[in-house]
Each structure stands twice: as structure tokens, then as C-alpha cells.
C-alpha positions in Angstrom: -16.5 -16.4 79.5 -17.9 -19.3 81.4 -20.3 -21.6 79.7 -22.4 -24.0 81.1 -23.6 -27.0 79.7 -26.5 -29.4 81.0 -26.1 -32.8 81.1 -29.1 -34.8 79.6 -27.7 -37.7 81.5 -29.3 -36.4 84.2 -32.5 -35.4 82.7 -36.2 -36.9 82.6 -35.6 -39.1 79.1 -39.6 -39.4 78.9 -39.8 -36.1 79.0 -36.1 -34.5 76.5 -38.1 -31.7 75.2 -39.9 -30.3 77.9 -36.2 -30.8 80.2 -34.4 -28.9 77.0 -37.0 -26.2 77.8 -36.3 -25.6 81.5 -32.8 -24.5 80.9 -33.2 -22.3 77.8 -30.4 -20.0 79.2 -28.0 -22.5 79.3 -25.1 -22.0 76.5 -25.2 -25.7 75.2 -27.3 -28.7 75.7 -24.6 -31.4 76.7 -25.3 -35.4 75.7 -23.7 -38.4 76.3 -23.9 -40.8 73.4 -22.7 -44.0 75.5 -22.5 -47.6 73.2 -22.0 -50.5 75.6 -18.7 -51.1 74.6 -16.3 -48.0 74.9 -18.5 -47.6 78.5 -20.4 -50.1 80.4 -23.9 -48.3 80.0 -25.8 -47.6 77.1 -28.0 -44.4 76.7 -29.2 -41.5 73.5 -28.4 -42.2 70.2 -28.5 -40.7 66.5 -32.2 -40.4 66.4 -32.6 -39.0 69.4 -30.0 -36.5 68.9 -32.5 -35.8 65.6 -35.4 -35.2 67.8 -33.9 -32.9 70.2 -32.3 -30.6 67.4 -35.9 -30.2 66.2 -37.3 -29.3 69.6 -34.5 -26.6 71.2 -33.0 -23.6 69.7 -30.2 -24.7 72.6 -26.8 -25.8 70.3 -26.2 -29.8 70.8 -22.7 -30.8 72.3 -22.5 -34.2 71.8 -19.9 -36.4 74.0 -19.3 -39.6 72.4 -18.3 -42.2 74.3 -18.0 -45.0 71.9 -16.2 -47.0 70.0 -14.8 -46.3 66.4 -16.1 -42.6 66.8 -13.7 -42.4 63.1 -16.8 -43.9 61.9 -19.9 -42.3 63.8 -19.1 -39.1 64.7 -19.5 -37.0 61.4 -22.9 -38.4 61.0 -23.5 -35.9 64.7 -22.4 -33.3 62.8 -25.1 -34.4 60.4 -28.0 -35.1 63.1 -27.5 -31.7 64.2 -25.0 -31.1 67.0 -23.1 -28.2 66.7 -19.9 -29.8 69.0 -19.1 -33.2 68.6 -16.5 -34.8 71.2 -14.7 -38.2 70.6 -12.3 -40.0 72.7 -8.4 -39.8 72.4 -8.4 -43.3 73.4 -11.0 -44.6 71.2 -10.0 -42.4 68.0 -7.8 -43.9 64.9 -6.9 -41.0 63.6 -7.9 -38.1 65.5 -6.8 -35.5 63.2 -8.4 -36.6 60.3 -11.3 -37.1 62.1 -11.3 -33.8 64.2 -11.0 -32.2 60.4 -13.9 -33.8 58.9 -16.4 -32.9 62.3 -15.2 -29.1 61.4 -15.8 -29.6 57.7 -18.8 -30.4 57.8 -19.6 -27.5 60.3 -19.3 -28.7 63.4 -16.5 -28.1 66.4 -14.4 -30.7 67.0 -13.3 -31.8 70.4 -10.9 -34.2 72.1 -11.7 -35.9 75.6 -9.3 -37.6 77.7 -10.3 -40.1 80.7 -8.5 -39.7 83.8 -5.7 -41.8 83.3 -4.7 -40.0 80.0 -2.3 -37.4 80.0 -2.4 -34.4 78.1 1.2 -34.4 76.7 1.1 -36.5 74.2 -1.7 -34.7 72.3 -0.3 -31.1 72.6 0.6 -31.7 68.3 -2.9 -31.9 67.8 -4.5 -29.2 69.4 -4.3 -26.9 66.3 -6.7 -29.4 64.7 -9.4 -28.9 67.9 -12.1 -26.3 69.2 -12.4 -27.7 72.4 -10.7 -30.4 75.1 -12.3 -32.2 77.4 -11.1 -33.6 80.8 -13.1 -35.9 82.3 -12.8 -35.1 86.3 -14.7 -38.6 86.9 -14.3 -42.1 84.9 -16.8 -42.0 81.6 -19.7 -44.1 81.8 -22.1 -43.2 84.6 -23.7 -39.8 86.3 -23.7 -39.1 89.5 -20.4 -39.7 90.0 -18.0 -37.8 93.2 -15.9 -35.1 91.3 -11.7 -36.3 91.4 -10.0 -33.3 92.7 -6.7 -35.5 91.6 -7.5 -33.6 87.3 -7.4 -30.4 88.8 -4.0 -30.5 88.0 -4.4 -31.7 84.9 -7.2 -29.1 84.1 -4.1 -26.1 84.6 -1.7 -28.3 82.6 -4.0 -28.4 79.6 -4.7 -24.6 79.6 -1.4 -24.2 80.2 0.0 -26.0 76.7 -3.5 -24.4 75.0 -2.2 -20.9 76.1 1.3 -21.6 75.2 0.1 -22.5 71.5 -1.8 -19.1 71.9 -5.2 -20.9 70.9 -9.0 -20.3 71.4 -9.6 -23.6 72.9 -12.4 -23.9 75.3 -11.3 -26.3 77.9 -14.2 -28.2 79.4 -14.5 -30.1 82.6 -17.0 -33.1 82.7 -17.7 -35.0 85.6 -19.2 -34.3 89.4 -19.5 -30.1 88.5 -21.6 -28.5 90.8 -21.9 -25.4 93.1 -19.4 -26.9 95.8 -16.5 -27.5 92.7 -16.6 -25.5 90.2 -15.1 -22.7 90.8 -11.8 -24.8 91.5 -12.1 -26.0 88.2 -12.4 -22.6 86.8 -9.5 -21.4 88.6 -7.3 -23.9 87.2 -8.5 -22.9 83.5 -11.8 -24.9 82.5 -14.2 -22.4 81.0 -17.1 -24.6 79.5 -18.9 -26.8 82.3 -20.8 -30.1 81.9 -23.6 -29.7 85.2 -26.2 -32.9 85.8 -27.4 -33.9 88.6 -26.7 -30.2 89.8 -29.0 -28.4 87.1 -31.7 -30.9 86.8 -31.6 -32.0 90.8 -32.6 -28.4 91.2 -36.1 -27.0 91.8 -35.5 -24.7 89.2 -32.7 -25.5 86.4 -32.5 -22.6 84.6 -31.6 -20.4 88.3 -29.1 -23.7 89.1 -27.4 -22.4 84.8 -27.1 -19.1 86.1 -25.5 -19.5 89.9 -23.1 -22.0 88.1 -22.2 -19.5 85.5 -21.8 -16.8 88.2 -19.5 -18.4 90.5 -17.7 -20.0 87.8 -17.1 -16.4 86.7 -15.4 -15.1 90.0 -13.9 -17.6 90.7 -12.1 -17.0 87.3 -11.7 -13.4 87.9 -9.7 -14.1 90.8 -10.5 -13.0 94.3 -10.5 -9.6 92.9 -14.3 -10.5 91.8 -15.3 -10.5 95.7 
């Protein structure tokens, strides 16, 4: 089933609560914990990750894009997010680390950047809930969606179907109404949306179209 996930990237940060509130429908509330260092750009934080678990019933799927995540990201678990998602290329030792984020409650989920292939993680993806493929280069919003990881998208279901595992494979990175449904033909099934949820007059309608057409486009032309 298709899942969409807002980006607070894209949100009004004066106002995290009351932006939370107008997409109450969506299936996670995604956000991008971004350091300085592992990206150029710097944005929401432990506390704030705190503050929002307090104000939404939404679950918190945290994306960290930071360095030493080894070292940070159980304490996500422990701010409240119910995902958290560190970075194959900043990680030590993911496996360890992808065991502690579930032991303490949480899923646990690997993201690649572009450049990073797939392959050389298929031993871990026992250890996971969820991968990630980032369809633009971490760091900023806004960004045009690279139709060169749709590729990659089918590759990584393919290996996560092959292993006969309930991964959720999400896409993060220029979603919207005009490309996701080629991301959910070529397997993604959980959907990071910013600009195109919280550009729209009304973000909770923009959750629901994007879950609808990411639905038939996955059902195959069958679905009309």
C-alpha cells in the first residue's frame, strides 16, 4: 500500500504544529535532520523532533543526514520518532546500528545517495525495515527529481523481493503528482512529498491524490 510521507523541509518552521495539523491523513511525518557537515545546510534537531512528537498523533520518520549517525541516531528513537534513517555512507557499522534503532522500538532504515549502489548492501537488508533512495542529492528541497534512480528504485525491490522481505522501499527527492507514479511502478511504496504537499492550497487533498495515483500506477494499467 502506498504511503505518503510529508516533508517538513518544506513546511512553515514558525508554524511545525499547526503544518503537522494540515496533513493529519498523511501516513508519516517525514524530517530531515541535516548537520552541516554530512550536507551543506543545516536545519531540525533533537529538540525539535521532541516538540513535534508532543504536538501530532502523525508517526515521526526521521531522515538523518549527518555525520556519525552510530552516535546520534538511537537517541531519535528516544525523542520519539518511530523510523529513524541513517546514511550507508556515513554509518560505521550499520548493522549494529540498524539493531539498536529496532531495539529500542524504532524501524530502522538505510539511505543511499545517488551515486551509491545497492549491491553491496543486499547482506544487510535482513537487519532493515525500510530503504531509502534518494532520487535527488541530500541536502536541499526543491530539488528536480533524477529519472537516472528509477533504475535503481526496480533493482532494490528487486534484491528486497528476492530475499522475500517486508521492506518498504522509499523514494525521497523531487516526488510529486507529475513523478510519482514512475517511481511506484518501479517498486517504491513509501513517498517523501514537500514542496508538493505543502505548495498546495490544501495539503491534506495534495496526501490523498499522491496516495491515489501512486496506487494505480502500482496496480498496473489494469487500475484505469
Amino acid at each position: 500500500m502506498a504511503q505518503i510521507n510529508p516533508s517538513m523541509l518544506s513546511a512553515d518552521f514558525a508554524r511545525l504544529a499547526e503544518e503537522a495539523a494540515a496533513v493529519e491523513g498523511a501516513d508519516w511525518l517525514h524530517i530531515d535532520v541535516m548537520d552541516n557537515h554530512f550536507v551543506p545546510n543545516l536545519t531540525l534537531g533533537l529538540p525539535v523532533v521532541e516538540a513535534l512528537g508532543r504536538a501530532t498523533r502523525t508517526p515521526l520518520d526521521c531522515h538523518l543526514m549527518i555525520e556519525d549517525p552510530d552516535r546520534w541516531a538511537p537517541q531519535y528513537v528516544e525523542a520519539g520518532a518511530g523510523s529513524v534513517t541513517f546514511h550507508a555512507e556515513a554509518a560505521a557499522a550499520p548493522v549494529r546500528l540498524a539493531r539498536e534503532i529496532r531495539a529500542k522500538g524504532a524501524r530502522a532504515s538505510l539511505a543511499l545517495k545517488p551515486a551509491t549502489p545497492i549491491e553491496p548492501y543486499e547482506d544487510l537488508l535482513p537487519e532493515l525495515d525500510m530503504v531509502l533512495v534518494m532520487t535527488v542529492e541530500p541536502g536541499f528541497g526543491g530539488q528536480a527529481f533524477l529519472d537516472v534512480m528509477l533504475p535503481k528504485i526496480r533493482r532494490t525491490r528487486q534484491l528486497i523481493d528476492r530475499h522475500g522481505l517486508p521492506l518498504w522501499l522509499q523514494v525521497d527527492g523531487g516526488v510529486s503528482a507529475s513523478t510519482i507514479e514512475r517511481c511506484a511502478e518501479a517498486g517504491a511504496d513509501v513517498f517523501v512529498a514537500g514542496s508538493a504537499v505543502y505548495g498546495a492550497d490544501d495539503p491534506a487533498a495534495a496526501v490523498a491524490a499522491l496516495r491515489e495515483q501512486a496506487r494505480r500506477a502500482a496496480s498496473g494499467p489494469t487500475a484505469g
